[in-house]
N, C-alpha and C positions, 0 to 999 in steps of 0.2 A: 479485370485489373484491380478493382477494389480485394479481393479476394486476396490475391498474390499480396499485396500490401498487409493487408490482414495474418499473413503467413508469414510474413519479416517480422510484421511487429510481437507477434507470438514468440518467436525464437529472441528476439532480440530484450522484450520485458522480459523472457525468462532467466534472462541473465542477469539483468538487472535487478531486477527483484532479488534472486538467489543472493547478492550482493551488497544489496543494502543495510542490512543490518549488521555487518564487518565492518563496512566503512562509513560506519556513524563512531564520532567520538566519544570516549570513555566518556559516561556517566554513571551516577548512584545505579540506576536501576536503564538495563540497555534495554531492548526493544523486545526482545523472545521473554523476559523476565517479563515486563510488563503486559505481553501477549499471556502467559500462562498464569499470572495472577488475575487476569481477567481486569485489567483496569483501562488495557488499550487493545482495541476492537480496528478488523478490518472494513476498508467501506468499496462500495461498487467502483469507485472513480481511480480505484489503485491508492488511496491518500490512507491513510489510518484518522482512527480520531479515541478521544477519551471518554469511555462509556459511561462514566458518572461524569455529568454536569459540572458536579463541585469536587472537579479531580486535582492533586494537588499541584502547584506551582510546577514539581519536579517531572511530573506526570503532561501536563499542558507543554512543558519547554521540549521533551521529549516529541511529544506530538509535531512543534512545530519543525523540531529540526528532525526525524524523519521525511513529514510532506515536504520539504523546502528540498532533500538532497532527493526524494525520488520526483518531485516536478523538475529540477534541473535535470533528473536522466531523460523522465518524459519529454523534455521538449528538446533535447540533444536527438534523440532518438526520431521524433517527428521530423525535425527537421533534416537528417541524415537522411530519411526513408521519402520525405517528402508528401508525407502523411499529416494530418489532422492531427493534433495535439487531445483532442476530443477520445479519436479512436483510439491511440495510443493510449491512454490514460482507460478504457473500456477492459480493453483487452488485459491488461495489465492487473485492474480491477477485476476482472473474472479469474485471474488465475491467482492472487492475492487471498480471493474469496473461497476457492475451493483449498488451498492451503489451509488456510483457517479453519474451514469444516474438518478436514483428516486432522487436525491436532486437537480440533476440538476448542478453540479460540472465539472470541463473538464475532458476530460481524451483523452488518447493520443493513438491514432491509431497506427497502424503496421507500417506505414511509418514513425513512429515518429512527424505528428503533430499533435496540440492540437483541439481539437472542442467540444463543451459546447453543450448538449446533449436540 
C-alpha cells in the first residue's frame, strides 16, 4: 500500500514541481535565474534554500515565496493522496534533486552543505 502511495505521489509532485516556477510572481530575478546563477540551491525536503548565508533580501524573499507555494502544493497533495506530508515532501525532494544535478544547480547534502553537481 505504502508503495502505490509512493507511485501517486511521484506522478503527482512531478507536476507540481514542473509548475512551480510559472506560477510564482514576477520578480527581479525568478527561480531558474537564481538556480543558474547559483545563488538558490535545491534541498532533500523538495523546499529550495539560499546557498550563501548572507544572500540578498531579494534572494531570501524568493526563497520564502517559492517554499510557501510548493508547501501549499505538498500538503494539497498529501492530503488529496492521504499520504504523509513527510513522504510527499521526500519524494518531491528526490526528484527536485536530481533535476538539479542534470542542470548542474547546487543542492544541499544531508549535512546541510551546498555542492554544485
Amino acid at each position: 500500500m505504502a508503495f502505490l502511495t509512493r507511485i501517486k505521489c511521484i506522478g503527482l509532485v512531478a507536476l507540481v514541481a514542473s509548475g512551480l516556477s510559472i506560477a510564482l510572481p514576477a520578480a527581479a530575478i525568478d527561480l531558474d535565474q537564481a538556480r543558474t546563477q547559483g545563488v538558490v540551491g535545491e534541498r532533500s525536503d523538495g523546499l529550495v534554500g539560499a546557498v550563501d548565508a548572507s544572500a540578498s533580501s531579494e534572494v531570501r524573499s524568493l526563497v520564502e515565496t517559492v517554499n510557501a507555494a510548493r508547501m501549499q502544493e505538498y500538503k494539497s497533495i498529501a492530503q488529496k493522496n492521504g499520504t504523509p506530508l513527510d513522504a510527499v515532501q521526500t519524494v518531491a525532494g528526490e526528484k527536485q534533486l536530481q533535476r538539479a544535478r542534470q542542470n548542474k544547480w547546487y543542492v544541499m547534502d544531508a549535512s546541510g552543505r551546498w555542492s554544485k553537481p
